[in-house]
Backbone as JSON Lines, residues from 0, in Angstrom:
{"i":0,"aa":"X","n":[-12.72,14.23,8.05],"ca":[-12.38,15.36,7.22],"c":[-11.37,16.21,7.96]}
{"i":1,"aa":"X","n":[-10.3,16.73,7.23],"ca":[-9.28,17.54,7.62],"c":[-10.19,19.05,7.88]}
{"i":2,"aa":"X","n":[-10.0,19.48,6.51],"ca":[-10.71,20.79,6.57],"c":[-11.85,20.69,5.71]}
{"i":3,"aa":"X","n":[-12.81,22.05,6.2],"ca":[-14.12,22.47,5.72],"c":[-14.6,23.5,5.05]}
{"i":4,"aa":"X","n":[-15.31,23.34,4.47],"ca":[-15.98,25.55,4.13],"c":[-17.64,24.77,3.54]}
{"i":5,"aa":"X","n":[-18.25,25.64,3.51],"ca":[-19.25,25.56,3.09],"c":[-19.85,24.53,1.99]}
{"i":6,"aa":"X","n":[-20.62,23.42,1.62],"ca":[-20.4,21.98,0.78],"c":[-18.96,21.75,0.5]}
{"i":7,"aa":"X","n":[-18.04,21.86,1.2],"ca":[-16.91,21.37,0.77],"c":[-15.67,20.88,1.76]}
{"i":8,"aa":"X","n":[-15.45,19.61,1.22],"ca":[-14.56,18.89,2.64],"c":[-13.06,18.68,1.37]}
{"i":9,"aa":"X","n":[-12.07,18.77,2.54],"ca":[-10.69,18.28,2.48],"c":[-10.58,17.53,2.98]}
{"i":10,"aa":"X","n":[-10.0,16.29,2.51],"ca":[-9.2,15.22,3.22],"c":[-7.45,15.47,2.91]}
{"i":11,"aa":"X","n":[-6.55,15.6,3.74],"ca":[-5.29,15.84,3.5],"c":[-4.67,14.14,3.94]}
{"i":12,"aa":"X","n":[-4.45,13.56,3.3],"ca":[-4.03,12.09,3.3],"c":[-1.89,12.1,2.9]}
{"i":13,"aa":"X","n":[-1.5,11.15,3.96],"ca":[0.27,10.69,3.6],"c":[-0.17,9.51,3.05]}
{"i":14,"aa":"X","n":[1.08,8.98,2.56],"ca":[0.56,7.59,1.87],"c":[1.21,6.97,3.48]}
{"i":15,"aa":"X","n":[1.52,6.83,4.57],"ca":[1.98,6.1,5.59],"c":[0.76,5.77,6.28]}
{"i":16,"aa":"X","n":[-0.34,6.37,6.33],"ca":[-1.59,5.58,6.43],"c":[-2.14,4.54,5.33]}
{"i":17,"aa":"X","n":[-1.99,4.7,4.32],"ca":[-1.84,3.17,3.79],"c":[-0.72,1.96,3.94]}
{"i":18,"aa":"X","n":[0.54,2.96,3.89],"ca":[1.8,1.49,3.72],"c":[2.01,1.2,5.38]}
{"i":19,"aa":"X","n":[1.54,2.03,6.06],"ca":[1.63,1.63,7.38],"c":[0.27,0.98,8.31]}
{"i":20,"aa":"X","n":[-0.54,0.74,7.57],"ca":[-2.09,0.28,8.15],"c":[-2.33,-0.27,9.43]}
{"i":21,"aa":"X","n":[-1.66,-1.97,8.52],"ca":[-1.43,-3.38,9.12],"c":[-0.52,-2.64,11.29]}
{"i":22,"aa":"X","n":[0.03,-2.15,11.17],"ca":[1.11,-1.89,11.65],"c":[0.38,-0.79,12.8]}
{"i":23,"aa":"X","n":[-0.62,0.43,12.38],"ca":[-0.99,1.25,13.15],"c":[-2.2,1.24,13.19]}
{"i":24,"aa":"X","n":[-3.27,0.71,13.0],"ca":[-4.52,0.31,13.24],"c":[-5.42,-0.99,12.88]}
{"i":25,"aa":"X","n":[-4.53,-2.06,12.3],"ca":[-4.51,-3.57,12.32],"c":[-5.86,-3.91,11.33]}
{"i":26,"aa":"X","n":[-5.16,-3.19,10.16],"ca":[-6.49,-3.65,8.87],"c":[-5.12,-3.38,7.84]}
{"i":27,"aa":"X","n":[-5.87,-4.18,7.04],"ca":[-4.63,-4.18,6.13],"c":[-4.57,-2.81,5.05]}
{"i":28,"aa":"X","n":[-3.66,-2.63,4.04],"ca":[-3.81,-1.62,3.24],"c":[-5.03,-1.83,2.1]}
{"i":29,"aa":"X","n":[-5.72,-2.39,1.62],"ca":[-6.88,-2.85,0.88],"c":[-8.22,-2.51,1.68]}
{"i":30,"aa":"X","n":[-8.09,-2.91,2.87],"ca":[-8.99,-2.67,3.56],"c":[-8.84,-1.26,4.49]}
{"i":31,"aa":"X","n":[-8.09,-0.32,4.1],"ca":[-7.59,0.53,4.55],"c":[-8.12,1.82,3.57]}
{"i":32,"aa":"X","n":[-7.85,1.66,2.26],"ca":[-8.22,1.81,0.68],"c":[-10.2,2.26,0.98]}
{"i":33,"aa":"X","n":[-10.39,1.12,0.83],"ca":[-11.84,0.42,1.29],"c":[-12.79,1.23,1.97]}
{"i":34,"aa":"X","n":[-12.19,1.56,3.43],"ca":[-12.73,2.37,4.37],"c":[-12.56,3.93,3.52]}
{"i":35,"aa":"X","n":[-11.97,4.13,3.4],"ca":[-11.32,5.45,3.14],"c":[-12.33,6.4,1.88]}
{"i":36,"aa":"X","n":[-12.67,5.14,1.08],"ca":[-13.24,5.33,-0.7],"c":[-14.83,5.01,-0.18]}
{"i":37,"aa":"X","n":[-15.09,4.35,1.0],"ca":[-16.74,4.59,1.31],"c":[-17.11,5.77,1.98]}
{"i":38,"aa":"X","n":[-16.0,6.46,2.41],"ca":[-16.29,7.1,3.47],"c":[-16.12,8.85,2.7]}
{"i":39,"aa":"X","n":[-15.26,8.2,1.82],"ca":[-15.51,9.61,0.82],"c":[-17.04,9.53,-0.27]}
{"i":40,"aa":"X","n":[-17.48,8.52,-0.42],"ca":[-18.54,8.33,-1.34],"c":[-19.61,8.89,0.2]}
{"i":41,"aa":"X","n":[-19.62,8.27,1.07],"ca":[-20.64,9.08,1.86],"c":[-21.01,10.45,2.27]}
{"i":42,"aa":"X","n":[-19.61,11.12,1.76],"ca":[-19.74,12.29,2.24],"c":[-20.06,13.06,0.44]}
{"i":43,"aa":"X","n":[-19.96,12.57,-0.53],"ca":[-20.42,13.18,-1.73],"c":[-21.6,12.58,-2.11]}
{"i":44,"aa":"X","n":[-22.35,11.75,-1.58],"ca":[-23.58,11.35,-1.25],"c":[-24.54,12.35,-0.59]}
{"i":45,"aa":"X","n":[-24.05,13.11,0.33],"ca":[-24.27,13.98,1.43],"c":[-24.22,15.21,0.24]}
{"i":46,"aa":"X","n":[-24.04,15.38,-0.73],"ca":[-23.85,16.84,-1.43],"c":[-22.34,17.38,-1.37]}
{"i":47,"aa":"X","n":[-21.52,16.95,-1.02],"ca":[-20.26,17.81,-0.86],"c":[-19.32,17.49,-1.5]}
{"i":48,"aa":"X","n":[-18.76,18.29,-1.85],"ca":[-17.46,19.23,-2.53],"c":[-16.25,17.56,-1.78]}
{"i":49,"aa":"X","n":[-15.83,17.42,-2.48],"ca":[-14.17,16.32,-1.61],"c":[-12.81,17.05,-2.57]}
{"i":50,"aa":"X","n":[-12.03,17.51,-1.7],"ca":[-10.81,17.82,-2.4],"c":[-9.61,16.75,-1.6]}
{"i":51,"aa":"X","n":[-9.27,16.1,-2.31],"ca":[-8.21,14.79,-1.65],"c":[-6.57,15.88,-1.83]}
{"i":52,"aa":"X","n":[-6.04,16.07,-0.81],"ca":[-4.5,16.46,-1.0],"c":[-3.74,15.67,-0.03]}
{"i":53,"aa":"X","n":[-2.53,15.96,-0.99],"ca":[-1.6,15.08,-0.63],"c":[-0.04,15.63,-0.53]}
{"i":54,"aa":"X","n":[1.12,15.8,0.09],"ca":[2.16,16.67,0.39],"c":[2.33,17.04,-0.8]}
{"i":55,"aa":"X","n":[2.44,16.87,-1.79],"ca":[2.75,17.24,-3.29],"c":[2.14,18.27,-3.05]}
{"i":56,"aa":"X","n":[1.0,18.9,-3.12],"ca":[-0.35,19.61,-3.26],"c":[0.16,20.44,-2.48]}
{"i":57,"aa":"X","n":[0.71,20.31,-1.42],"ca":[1.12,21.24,-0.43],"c":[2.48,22.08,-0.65]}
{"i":58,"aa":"X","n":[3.52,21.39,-1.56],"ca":[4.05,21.54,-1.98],"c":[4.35,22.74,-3.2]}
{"i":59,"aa":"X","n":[3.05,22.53,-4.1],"ca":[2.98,22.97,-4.91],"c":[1.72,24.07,-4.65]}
{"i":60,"aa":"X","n":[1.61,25.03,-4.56],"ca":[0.7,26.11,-4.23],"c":[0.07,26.26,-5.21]}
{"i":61,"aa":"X","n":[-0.09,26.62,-6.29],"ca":[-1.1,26.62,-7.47],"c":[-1.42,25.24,-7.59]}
{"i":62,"aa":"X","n":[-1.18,24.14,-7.51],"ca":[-1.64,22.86,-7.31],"c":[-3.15,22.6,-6.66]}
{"i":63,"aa":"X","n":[-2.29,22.49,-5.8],"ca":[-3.43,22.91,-4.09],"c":[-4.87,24.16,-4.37]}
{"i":64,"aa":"X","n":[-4.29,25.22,-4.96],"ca":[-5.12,26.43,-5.51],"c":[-6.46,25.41,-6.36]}
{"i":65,"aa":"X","n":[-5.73,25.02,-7.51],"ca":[-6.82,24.67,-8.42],"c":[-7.23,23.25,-7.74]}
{"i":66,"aa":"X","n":[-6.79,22.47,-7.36],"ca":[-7.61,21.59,-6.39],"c":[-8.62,21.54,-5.76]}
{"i":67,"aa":"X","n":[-8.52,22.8,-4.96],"ca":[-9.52,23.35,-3.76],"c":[-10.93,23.71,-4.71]}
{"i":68,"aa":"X","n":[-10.87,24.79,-5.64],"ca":[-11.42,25.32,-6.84],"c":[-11.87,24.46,-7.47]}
{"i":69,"aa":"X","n":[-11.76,23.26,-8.05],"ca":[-12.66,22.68,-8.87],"c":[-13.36,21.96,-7.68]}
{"i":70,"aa":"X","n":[-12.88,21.42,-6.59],"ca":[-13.94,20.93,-5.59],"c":[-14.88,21.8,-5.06]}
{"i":71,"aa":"X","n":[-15.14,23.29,-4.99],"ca":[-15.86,24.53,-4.84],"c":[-15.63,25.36,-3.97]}
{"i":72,"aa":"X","n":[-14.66,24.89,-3.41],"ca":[-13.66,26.1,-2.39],"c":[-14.14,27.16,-2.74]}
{"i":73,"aa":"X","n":[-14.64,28.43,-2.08],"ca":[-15.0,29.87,-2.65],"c":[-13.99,30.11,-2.69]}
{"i":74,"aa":"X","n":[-13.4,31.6,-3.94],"ca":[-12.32,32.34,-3.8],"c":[-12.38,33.08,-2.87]}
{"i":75,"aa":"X","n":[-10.77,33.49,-2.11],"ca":[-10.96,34.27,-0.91],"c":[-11.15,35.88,-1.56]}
{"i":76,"aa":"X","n":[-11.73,36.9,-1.19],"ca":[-12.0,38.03,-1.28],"c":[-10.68,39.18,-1.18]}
């Protein structure tokens, strides 16, 4: 997990950890996929909030906003 708050995890993902897998940790992109989609099911197994972003998201600030928010990000005060 990137970032945290209270039941709620961020993963901030590039796509160069997939198209680059094979290349930087010697599993392919499927099996790259794979790891990635159990490891988010374990952690919403666990009760928690997953907000997946991606540079777009970062990009786009109200994006990112309502992202965070439907995964249960509290509003800041």
């Amino acid at each position: 997990m990137d970032f945290a708050w209270e039941g709620v995890v961020a993963e901030f993902d590039g796509m160069v950890k997939y198209r680059r897998s094979q290349e930087l940790s010697g599993v392919s992109p499927v099996e790259a996929l794979e790891a990635e989609k159990h490891r988010e099911d374990g952690l919403r197994a666990l009760g928690l909030g997953v907000a997946r972003i991606i540079w777009e998201d970062i990009l786009r600030p109200e994006r990112l906003r309502r992202k965070l928010l439907q995964a249960g990000v509290p509003r800041a005060r």
